[in-house]
N, CA, C and O of each residue as an XYZ file, in Angstrom:
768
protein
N      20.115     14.479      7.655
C      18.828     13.800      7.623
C      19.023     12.351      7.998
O      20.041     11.759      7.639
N      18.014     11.719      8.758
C      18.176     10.170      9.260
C      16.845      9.934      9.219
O      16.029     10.855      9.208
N      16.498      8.611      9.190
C      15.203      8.102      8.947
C      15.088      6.831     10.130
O      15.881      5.891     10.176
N      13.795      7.043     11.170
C      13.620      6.179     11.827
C      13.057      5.340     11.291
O      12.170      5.682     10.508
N      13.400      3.582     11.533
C      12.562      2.610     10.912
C      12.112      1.810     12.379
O      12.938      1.048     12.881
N      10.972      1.984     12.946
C      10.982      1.188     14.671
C      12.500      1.713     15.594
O      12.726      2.892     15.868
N      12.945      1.148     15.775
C      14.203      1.565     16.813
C      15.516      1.511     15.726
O      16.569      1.339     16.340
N      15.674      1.607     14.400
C      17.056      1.578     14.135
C      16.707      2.871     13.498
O      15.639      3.433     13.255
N      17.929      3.154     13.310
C      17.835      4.933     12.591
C      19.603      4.481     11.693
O      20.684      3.921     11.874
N      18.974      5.063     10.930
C      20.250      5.426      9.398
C      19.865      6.290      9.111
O      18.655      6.514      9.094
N      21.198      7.509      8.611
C      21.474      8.339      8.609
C      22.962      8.720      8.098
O      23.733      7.888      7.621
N      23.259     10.097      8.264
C      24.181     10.554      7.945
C      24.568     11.879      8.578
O      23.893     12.879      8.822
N      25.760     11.616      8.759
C      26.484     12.902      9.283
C      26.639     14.287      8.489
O      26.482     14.330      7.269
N      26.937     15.342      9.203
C      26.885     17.080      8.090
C      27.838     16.507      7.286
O      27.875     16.904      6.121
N      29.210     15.026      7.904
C      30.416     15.479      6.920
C      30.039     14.536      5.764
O      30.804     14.436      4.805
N      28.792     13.783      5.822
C      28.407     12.697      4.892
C      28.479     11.444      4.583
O      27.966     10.717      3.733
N      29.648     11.263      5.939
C      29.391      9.616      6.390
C      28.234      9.171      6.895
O      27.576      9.676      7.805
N      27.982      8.092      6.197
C      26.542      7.117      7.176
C      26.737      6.185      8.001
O      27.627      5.337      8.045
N      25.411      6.475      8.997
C      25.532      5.774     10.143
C      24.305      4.600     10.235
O      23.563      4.482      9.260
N      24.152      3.935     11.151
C      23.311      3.179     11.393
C      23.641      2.891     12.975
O      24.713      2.657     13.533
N      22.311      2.999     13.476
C      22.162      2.414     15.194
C      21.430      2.517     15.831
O      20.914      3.627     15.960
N      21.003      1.473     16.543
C      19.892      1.165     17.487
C      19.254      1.906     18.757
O      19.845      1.936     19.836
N      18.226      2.394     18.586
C      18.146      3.713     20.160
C      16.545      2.546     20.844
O      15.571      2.133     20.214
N      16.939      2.353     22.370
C      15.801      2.309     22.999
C      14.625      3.256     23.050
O      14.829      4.429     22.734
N      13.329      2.845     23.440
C      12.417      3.366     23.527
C      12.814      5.083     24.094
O      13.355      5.225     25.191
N      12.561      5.994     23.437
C      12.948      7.020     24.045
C      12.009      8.445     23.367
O      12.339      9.308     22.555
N      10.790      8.217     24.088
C       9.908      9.593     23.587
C      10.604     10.946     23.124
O      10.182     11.777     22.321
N      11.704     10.938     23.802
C      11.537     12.515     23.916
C      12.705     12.584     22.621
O      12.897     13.746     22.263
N      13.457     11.623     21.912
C      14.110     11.902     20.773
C      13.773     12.939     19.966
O      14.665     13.700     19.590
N      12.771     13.089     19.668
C      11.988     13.947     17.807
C      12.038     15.072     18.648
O      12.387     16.090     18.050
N      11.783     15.222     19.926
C      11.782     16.735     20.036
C      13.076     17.088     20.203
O      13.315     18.263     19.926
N      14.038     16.387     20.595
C      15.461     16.960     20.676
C      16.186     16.931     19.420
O      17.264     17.520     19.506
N      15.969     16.490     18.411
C      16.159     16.040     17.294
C      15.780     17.112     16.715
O      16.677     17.667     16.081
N      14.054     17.966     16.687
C      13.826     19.092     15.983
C      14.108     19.831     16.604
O      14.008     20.772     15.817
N      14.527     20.388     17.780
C      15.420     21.544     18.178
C      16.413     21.921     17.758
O      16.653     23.126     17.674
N      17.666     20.531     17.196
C      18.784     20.750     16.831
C      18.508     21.186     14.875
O      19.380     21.369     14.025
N      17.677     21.211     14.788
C      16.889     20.850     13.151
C      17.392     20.317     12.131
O      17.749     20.619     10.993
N      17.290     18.752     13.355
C      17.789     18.044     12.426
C      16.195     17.467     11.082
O      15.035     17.795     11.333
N      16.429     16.945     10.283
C      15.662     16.374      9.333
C      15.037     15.304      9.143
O      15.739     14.710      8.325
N      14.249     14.736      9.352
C      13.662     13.148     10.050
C      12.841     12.629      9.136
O      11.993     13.325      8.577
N      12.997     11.413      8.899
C      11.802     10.920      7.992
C      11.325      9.374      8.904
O      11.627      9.155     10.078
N      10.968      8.958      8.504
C      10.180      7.966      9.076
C       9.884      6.733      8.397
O       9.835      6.883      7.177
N       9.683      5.625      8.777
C       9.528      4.222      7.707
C       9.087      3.288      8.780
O       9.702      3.155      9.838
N       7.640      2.436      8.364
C       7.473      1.400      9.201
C       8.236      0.623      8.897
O       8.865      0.764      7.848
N       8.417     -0.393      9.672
C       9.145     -1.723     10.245
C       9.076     -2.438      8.909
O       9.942     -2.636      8.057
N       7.998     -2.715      8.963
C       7.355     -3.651      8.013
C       8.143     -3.729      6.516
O       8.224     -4.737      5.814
N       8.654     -2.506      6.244
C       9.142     -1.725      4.935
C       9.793     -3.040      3.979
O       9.816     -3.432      2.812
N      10.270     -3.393      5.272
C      11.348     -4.389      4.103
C      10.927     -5.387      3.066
O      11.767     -5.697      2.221
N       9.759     -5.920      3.020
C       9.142     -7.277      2.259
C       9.954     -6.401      0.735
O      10.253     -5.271      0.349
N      10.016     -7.919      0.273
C      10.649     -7.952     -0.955
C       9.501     -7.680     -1.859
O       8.313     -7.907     -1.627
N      10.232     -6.964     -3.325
C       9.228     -6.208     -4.265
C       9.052     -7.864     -4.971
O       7.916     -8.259     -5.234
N       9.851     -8.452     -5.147
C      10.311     -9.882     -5.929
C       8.973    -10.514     -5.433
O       8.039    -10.799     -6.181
N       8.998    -10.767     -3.577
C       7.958    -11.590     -3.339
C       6.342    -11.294     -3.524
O       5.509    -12.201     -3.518
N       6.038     -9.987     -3.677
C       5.258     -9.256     -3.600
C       4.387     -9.842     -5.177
O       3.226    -10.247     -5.222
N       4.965     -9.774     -5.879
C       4.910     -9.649     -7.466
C       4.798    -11.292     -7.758
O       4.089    -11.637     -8.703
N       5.495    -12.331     -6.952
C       5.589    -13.835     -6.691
C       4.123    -13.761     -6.235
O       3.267    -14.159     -7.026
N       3.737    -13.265     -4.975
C       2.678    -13.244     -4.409
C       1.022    -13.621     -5.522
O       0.201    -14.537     -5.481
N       1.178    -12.282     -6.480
C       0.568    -11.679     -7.077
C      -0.045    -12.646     -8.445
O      -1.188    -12.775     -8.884
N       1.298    -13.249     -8.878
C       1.397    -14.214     -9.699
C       0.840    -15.356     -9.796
O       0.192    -15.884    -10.700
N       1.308    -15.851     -8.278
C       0.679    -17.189     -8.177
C      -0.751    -16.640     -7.924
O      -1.303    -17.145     -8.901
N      -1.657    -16.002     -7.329
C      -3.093    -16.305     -6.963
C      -3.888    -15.563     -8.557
O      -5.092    -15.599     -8.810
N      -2.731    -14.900     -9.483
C      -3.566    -14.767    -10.730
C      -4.004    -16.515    -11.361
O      -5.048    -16.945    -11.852
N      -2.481    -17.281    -11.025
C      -2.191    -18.226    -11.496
C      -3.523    -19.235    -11.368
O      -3.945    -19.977    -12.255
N      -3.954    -19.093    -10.301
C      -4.657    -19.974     -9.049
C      -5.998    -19.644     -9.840
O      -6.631    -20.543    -10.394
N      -6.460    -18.125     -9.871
C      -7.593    -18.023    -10.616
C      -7.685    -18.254    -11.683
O      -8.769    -18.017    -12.218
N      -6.380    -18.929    -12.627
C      -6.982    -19.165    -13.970
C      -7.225    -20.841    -14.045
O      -7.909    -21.432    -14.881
N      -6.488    -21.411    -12.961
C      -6.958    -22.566    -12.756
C      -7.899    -23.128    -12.322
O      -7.997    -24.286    -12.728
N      -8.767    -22.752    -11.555
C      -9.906    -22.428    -11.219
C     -11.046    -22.437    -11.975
O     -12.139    -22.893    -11.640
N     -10.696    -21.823    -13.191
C     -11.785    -20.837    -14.145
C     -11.502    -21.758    -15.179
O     -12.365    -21.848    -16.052
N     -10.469    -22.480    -15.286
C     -10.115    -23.445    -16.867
C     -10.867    -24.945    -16.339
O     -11.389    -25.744    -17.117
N     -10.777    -25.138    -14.650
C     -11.492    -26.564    -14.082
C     -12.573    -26.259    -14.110
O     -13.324    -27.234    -14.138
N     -13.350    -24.745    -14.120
C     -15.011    -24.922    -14.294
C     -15.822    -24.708    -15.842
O     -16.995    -24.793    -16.206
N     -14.162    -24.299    -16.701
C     -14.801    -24.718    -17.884
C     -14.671    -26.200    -18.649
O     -15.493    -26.571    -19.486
N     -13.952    -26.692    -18.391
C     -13.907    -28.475    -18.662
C     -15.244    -28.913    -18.225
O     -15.931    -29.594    -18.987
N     -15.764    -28.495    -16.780
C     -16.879    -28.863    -16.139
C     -18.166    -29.051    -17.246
O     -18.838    -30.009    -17.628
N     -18.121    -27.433    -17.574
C     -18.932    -26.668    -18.423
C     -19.340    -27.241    -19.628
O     -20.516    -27.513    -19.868
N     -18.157    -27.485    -20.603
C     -18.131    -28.297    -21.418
C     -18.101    -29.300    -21.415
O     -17.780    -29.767    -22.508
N     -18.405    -30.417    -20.204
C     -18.879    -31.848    -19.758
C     -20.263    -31.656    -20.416
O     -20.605    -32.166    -21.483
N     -21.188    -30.662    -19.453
C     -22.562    -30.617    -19.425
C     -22.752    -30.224    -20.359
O     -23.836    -30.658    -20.749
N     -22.228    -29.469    -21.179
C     -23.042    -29.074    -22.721
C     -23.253    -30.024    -23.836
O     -23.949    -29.860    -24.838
N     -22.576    -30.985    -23.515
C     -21.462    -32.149    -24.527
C     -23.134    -33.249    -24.078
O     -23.264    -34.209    -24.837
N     -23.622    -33.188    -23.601
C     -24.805    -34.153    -22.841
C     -24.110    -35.346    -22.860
O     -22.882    -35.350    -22.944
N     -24.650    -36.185    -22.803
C     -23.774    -37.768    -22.209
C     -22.953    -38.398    -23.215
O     -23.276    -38.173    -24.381
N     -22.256    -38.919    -23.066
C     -20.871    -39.250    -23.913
C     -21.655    -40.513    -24.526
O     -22.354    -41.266    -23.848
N     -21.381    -40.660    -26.241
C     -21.594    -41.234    -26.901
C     -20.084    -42.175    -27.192
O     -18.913    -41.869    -27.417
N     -20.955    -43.638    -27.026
C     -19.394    -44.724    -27.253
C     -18.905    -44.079    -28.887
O     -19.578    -43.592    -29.796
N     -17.496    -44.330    -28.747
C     -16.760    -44.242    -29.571
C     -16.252    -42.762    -29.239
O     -15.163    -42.677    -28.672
N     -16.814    -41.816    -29.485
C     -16.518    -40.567    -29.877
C     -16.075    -39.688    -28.816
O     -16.324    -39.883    -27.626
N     -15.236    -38.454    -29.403
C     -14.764    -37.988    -27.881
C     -14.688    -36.462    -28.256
O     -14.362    -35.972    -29.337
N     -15.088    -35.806    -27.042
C     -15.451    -34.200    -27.945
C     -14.181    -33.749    -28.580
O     -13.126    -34.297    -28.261
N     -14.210    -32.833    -29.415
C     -13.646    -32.253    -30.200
C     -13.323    -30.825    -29.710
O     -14.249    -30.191    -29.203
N     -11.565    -30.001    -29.854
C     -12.009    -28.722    -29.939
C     -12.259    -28.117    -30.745
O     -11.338    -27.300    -30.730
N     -12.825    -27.884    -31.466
C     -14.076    -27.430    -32.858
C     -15.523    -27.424    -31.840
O     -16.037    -26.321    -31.652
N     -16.072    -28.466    -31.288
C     -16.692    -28.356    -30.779
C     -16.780    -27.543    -29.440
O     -17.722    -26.782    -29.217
N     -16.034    -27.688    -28.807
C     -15.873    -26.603    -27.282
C     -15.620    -25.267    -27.993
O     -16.405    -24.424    -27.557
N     -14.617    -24.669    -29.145
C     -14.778    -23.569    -29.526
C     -16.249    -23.135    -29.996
O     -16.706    -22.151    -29.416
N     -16.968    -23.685    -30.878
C     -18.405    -23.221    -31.268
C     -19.768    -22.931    -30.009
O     -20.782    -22.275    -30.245
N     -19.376    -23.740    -28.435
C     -20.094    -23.588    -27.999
C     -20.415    -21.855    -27.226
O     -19.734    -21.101    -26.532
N     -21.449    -21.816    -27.654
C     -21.633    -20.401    -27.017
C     -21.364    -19.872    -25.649
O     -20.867    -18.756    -25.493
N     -21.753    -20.825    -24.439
C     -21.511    -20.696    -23.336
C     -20.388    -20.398    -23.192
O     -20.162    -19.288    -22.710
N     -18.984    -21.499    -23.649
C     -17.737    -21.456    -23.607
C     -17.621    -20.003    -24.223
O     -17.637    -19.217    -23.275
N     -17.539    -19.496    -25.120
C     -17.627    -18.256    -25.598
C     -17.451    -17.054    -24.280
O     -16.380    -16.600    -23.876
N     -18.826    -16.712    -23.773
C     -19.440    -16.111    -22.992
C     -18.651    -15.865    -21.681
O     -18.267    -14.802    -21.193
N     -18.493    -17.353    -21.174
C     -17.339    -17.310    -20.042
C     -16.367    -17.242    -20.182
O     -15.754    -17.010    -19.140
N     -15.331    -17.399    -21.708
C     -14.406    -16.945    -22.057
C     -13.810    -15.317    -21.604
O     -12.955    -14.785    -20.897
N     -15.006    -14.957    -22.629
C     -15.429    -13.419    -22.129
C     -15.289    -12.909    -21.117
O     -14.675    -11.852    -20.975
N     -15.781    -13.496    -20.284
C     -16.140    -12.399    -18.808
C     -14.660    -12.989    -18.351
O     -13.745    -12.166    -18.330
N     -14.406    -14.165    -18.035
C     -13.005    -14.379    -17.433
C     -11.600    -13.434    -17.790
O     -10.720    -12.966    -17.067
N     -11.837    -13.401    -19.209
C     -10.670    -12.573    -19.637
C     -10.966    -10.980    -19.231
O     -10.074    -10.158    -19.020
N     -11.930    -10.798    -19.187
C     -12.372     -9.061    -18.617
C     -12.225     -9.400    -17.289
O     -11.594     -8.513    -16.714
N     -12.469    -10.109    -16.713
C     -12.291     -9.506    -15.226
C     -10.608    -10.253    -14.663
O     -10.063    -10.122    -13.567
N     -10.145    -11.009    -15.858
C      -8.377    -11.156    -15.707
C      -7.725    -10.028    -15.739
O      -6.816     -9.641    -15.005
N      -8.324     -9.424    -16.788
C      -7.557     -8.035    -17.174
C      -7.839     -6.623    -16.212
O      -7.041     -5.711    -15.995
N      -9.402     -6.784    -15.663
C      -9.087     -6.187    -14.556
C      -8.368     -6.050    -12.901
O      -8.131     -5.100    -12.156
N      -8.168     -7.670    -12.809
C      -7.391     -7.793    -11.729
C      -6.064     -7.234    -12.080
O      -5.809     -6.109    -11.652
N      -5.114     -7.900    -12.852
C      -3.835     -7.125    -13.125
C      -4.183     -5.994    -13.534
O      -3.705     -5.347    -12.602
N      -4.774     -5.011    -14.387
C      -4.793     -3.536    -14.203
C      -4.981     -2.706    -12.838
O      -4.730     -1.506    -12.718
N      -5.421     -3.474    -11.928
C      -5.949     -2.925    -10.387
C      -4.393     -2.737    -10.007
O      -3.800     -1.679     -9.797
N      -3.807     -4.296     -9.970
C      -2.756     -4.285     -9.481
C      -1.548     -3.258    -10.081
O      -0.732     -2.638     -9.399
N      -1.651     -3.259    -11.292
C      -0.402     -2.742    -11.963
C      -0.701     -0.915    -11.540
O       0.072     -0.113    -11.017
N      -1.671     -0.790    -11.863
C      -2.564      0.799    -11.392
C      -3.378      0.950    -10.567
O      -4.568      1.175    -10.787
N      -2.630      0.804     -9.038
C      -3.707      1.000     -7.936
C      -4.141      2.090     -7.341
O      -3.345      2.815     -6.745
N      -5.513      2.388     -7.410
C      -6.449      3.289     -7.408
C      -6.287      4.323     -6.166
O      -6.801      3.978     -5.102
N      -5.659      5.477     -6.225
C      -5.054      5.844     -5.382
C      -5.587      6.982     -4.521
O      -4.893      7.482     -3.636
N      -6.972      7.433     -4.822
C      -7.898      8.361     -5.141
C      -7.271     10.153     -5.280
O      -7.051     10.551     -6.424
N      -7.072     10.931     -4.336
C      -6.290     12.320     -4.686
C      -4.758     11.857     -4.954
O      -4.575     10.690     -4.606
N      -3.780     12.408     -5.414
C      -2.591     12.092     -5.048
C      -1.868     12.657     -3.914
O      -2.254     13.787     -3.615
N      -1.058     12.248     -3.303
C      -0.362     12.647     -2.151
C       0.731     12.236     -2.584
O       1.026     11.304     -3.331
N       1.787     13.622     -1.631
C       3.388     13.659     -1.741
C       3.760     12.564     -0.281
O       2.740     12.093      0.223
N       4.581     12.310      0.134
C       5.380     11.885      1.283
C       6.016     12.895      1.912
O       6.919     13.470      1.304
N       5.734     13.222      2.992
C       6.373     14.296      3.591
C       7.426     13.877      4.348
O       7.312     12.683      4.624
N       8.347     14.358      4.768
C       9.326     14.216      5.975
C       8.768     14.385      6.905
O       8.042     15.379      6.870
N       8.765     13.687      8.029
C       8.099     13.556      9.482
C       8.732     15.453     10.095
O       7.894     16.290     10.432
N      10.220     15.756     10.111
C      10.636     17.147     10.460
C      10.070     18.439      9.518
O       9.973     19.595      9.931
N       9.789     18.066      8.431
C       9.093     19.051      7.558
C       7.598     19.204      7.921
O       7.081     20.321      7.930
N       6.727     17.801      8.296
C       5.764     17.751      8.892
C       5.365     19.248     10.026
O       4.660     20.254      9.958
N       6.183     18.695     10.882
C       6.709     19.488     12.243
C       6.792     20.881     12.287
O       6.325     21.697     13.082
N       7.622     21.021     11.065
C       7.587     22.311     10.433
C       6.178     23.087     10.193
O       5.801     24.108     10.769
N       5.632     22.485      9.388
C       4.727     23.056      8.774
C       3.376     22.674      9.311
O       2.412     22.813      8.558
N       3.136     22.059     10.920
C       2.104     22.094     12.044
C       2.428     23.760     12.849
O       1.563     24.558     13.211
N       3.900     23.917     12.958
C       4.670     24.896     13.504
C       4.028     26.541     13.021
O       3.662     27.490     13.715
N       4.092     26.356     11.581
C       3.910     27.625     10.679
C       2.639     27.668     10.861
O       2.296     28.849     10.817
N       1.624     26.878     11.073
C      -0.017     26.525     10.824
C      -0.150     26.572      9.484
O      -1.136     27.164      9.047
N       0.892     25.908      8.455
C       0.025     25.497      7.353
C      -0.698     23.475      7.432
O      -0.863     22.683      6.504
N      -0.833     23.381      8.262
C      -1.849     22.223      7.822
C      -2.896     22.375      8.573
O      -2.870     23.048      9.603
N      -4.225     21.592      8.014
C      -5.462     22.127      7.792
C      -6.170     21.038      8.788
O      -6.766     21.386      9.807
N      -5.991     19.273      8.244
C      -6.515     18.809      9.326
C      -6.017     16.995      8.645
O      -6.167     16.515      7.521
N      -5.398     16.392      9.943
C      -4.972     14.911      9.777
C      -5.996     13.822     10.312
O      -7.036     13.810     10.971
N      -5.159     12.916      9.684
C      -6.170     11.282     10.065
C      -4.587     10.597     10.508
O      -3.635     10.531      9.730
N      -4.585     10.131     11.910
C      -3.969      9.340     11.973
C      -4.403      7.886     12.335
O      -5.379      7.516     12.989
N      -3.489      7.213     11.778
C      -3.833      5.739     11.645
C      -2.575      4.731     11.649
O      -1.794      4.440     10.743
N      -2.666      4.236     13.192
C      -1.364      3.886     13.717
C      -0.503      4.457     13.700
O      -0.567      5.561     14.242
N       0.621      4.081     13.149
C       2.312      5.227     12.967
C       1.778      5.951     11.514
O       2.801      6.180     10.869
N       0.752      6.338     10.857
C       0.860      6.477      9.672
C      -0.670      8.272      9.679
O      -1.856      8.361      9.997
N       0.199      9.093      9.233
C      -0.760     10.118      9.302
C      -0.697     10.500      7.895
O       0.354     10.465      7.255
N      -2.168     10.977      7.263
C      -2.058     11.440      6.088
C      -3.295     12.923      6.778
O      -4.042     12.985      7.754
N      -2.959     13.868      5.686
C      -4.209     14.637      6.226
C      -3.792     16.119      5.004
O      -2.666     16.174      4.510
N      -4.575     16.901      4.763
C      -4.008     17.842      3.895
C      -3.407     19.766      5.005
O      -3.696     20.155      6.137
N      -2.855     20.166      4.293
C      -2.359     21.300      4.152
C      -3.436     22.812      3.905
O      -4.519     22.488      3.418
N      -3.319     24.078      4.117
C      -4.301     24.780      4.317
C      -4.643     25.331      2.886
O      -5.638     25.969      2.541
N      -3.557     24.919      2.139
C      -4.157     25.148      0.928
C      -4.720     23.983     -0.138
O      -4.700     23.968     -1.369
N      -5.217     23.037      0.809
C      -5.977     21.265      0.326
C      -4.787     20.840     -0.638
O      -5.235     20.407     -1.700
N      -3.522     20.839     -0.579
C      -3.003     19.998     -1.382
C      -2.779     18.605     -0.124
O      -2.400     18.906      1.008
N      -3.007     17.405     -0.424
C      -2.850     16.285      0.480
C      -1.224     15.624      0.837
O      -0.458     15.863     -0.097
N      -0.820     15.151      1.544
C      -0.029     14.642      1.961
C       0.235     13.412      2.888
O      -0.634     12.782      3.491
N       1.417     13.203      2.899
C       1.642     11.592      4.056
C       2.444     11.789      4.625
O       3.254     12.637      4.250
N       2.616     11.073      5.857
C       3.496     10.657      6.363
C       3.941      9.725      7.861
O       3.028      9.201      8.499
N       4.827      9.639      8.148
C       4.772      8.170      9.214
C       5.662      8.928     10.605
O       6.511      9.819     10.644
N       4.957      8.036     11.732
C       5.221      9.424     12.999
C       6.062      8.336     13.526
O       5.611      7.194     13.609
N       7.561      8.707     13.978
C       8.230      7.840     15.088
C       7.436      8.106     16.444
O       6.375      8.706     16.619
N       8.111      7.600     17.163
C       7.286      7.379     18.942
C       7.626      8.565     18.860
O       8.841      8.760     18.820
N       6.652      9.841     18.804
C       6.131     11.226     19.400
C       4.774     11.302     20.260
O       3.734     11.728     19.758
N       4.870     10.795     21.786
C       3.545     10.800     22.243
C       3.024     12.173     22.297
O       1.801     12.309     22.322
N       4.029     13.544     22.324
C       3.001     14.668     22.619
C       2.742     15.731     21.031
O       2.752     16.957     20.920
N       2.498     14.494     19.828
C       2.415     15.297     18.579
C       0.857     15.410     18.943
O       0.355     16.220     18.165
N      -0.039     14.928     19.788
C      -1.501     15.124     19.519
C      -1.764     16.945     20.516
O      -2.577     17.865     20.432
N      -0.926     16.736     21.100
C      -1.055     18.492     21.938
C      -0.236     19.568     21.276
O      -0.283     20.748     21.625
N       0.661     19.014     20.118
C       0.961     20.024     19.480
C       0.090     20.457     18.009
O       0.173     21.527     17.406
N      -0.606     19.474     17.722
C      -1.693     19.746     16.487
C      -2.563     20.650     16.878
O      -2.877     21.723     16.363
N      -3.089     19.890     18.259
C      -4.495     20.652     19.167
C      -4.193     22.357     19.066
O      -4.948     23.263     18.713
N      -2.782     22.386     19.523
C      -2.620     24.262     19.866
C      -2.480     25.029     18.307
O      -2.524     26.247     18.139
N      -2.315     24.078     17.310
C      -2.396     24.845     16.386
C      -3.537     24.620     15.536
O      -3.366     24.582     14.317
N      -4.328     24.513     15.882
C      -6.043     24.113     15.359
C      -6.489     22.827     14.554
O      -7.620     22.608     14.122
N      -5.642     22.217     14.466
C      -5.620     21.097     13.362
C      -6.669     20.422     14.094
O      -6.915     20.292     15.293
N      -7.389     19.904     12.680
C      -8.243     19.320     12.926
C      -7.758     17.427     12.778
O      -7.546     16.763     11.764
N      -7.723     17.041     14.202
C      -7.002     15.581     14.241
C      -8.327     14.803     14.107
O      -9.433     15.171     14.505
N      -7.957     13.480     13.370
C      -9.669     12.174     13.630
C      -8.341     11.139     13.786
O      -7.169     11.482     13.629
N      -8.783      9.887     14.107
C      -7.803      8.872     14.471
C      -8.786      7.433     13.690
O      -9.896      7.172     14.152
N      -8.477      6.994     13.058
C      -8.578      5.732     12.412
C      -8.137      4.610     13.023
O      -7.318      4.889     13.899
N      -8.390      3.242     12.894
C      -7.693      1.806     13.173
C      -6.848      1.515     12.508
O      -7.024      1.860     11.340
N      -5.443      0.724     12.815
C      -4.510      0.747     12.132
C      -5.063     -0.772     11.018
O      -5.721     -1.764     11.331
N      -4.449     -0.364      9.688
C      -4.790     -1.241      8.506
C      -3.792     -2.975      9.102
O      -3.818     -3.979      8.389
C-alpha cells in the first residue's frame, strides 16, 4: 500500500521497507497501479498544517472575542453608571448588581460555550468511513456504489447499501467514464 500526496508517494514494499519518491505528472499511474493490485490511498497536499497551529489558530480568535465582548462591557457599564460624580468611582458591587451586565454576561458565556463546543464537536451530519482510493476502484468495479459528489480531488458519495463514505482521487482523468459504465450516479461540486 502507498499513499499519493500531489506528486510524492510513500509507501512500502511486499518486503516492508518504506519508500518515498517523487513521480511527474503521469495520468495513467492508478490504472497501472490497480492492475498490479496494488493498494492506494490518497491525501491532499494541503495535509500537512500543524494540529498545534490549528488549535493556536482557534485560541487566539476565541481570545479576540472575549476581548471584544469585555471592551463593550466597560462601554456598557460607562452608560449605565450615568455621568461620573466628582469624587467617586464605580464600584464592582455596582457593575455586578447591574442587570444589563448580568444579561450580557449571559448570552456571551452561551454563545462562548457554543463556539468551542462547535469546534471541539464538529457537526458532521451522517458519518462517513475514509475509503482507500484502490478499494474505491474496487467497489465502482463490483457496482457496489450507488452515487458520488465530487469536489475537486475530494469525492464523497454513498454505497448501494446507503452506508456513506470518502475519499480523495490522485490525477485519474478517466475515473468519470468508469463511474458512467457502471451507473453511478456522478454530480460535481466547487472545490471548498
Amino acid at each position: 500500500m502507498f499513499t499519493i500526496q500531489g506528486n510524492n508517494i510513500n509507501g512500502r514494499f511486499t518486503d516492508s521497507r518504506a519508500f518515498t519518491t517523487y513521480i511527474p505528472n503521469n495520468p495513467d499511474l492508478v490504472n497501472r497501479l490497480t492492475e498490479k493490485n496494488v493498494r492506494i490511498s490518497a491525501a491532499p497536499v494541503d495535509e500537512n498544517v500543524s494540529s498545534l497551529f490549528g488549535v493556536l489558530i482557534s485560541w487566539f480568535l476565541m481570545l479576540l472575542l472575549i476581548g471584544v465582548w469585555i471592551f463593550f462591557m466597560r462601554r456598557i457599564f460607562r452608560w449605565t453608571q450615568g455621568p461620573p460624580r466628582s469624587g467617586t468611582a464605580p464600584t464592582v458591587d455596582n457593575f455586578r448588581k447591574n442587570p444589563l451586565f448580568r444579561w450580557c454576561l449571559i448570552i456571551a458565556l452561551t454563545f462562548s460555550g457554543l463556539i468551542v463546543a462547535l469546534q471541539i464537536f464538529p457537526s458532521r451530519g451522517r458519518p462517513q468511513f475514509t475509503l482507500a482510493f484502490s478499494d474505491f476502484l474496487n467497489d465502482v468495479s463490483r457496482g457496489q456504489v450507488a452515487d458520488v459528489t465530487i469536489q475537486g480531488n475530494n469525492i464523497s458519495g454513498h454505497f448501494t447499501d446507503n452506508r456513506a463514505f470518502m475519499t480523495y482521487i490522485p490525477n485519474n482523468p478517466d475515473l468519470v467514464n468508469r463511474l458512467t459504465e457502471k451507473n453511478v450516479r456522478v454530480s460535481a461540486a466547487p472545490a471548498e
